[in-house]
C-alpha positions as CSV (number, residue, x, y, z in Angstrom):
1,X,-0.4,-6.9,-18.1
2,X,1.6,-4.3,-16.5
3,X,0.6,-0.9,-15.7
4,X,1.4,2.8,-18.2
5,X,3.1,5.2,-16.0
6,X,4.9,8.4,-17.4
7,X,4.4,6.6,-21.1
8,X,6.1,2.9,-20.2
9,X,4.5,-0.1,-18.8
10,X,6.0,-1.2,-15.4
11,X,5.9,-5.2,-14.9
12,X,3.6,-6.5,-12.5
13,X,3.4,-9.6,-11.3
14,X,0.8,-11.9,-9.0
15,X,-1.5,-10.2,-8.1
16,X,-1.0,-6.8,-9.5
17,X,1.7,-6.3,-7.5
18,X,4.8,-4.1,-8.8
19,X,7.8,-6.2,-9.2
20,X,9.9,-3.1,-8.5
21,X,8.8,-0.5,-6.1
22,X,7.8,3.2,-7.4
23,X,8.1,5.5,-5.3
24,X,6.6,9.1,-7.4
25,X,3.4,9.8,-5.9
26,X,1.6,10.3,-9.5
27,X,1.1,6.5,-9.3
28,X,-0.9,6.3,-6.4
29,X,-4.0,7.8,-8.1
30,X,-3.6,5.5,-10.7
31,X,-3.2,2.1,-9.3
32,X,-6.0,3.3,-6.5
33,X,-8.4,3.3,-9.3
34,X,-7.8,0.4,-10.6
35,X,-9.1,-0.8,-6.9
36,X,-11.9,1.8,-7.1
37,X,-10.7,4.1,-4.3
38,X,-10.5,7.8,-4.1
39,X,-7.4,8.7,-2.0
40,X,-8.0,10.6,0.8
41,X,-5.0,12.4,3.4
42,X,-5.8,9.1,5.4
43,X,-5.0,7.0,2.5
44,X,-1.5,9.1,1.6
45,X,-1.1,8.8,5.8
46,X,-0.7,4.7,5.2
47,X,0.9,5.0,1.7
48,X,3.4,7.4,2.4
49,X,4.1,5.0,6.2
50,X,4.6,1.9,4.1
51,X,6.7,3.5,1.8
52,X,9.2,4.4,5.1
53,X,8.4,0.9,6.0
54,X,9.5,-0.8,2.9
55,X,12.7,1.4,2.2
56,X,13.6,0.4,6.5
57,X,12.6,-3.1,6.2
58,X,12.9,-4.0,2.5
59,X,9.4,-5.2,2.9
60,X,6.1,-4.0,4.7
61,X,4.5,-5.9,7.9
62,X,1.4,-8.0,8.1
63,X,-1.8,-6.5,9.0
64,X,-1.3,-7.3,12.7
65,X,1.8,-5.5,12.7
66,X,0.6,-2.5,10.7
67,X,-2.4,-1.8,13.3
68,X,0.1,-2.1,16.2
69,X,2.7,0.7,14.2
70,X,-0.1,2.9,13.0
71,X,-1.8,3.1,16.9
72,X,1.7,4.2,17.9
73,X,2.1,6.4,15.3
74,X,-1.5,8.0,15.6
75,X,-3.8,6.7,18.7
76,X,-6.4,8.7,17.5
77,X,-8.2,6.1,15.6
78,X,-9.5,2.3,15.7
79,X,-7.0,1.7,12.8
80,X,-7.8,-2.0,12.5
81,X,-11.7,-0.9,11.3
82,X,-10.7,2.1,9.6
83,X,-7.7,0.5,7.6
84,X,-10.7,-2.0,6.2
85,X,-12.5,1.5,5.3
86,X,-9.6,3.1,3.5
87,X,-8.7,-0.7,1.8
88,X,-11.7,-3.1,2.0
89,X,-10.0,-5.8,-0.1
90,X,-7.3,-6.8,2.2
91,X,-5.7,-3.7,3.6
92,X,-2.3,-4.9,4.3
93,X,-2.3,-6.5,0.5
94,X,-4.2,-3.6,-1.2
95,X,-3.0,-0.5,0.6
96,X,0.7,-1.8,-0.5
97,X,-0.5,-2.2,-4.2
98,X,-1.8,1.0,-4.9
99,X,1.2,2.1,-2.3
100,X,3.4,1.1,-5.5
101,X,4.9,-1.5,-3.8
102,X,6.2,-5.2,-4.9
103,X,3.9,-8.0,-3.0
104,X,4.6,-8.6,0.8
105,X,5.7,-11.6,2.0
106,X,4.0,-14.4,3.0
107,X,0.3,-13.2,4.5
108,X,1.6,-9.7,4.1
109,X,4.6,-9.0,5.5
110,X,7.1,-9.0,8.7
């Protein structure tokens, strides 16, 4: 079953993944509750990075990668714990999900 956004249904595949990305930020609340999470500025921080990421690399990096980018971007924080606090299922797989973003590659990306 897909998921209803602005009145259609938008395919997903495995996982729950988007097959196509969508990039309007009225998803995000949506697809974050289907995971049970309330979005906080930290949470649109790592949305709104993988988005860049996906639309530079056509896909978004694995989780080692993603701590390594996000402590260049911001070395304010311990970004491998605190990404398991914003995403506890999997952040690299579930931060891209409600991100509105098709499945990464592989373990999760480049």
């Amino acid at each position: 079953m897909g998921v209803m956004y602005n009145g259609e249904e938008l395919e997903t595949g495995e996982e729950d993944f988007l097959l196509e990305p969508v990039y309007d930020d009225e998803i995000c609340p949506i697809l974050a509750e289907k995971e049970n999470i309330t979005l906080t500025e930290d949470h649109w921080f790592v949305i709104r990075w993988l988005r860049d990421q996906y639309k530079a690399e056509g896909q978004t990096p694995n989780f080692r990668n993603m701590i390594k980018a996000l402590e260049e971007e911001d070395s304010s924080k311990d970004w491998k714990s605190h990404l398991y606090k914003l995403f506890p299922n999997q952040p690299a797989r579930q931060a891209v999900r409600i991100a509105g973003l098709p499945k990464p590659y592989g373990k999760g990306g480049y």
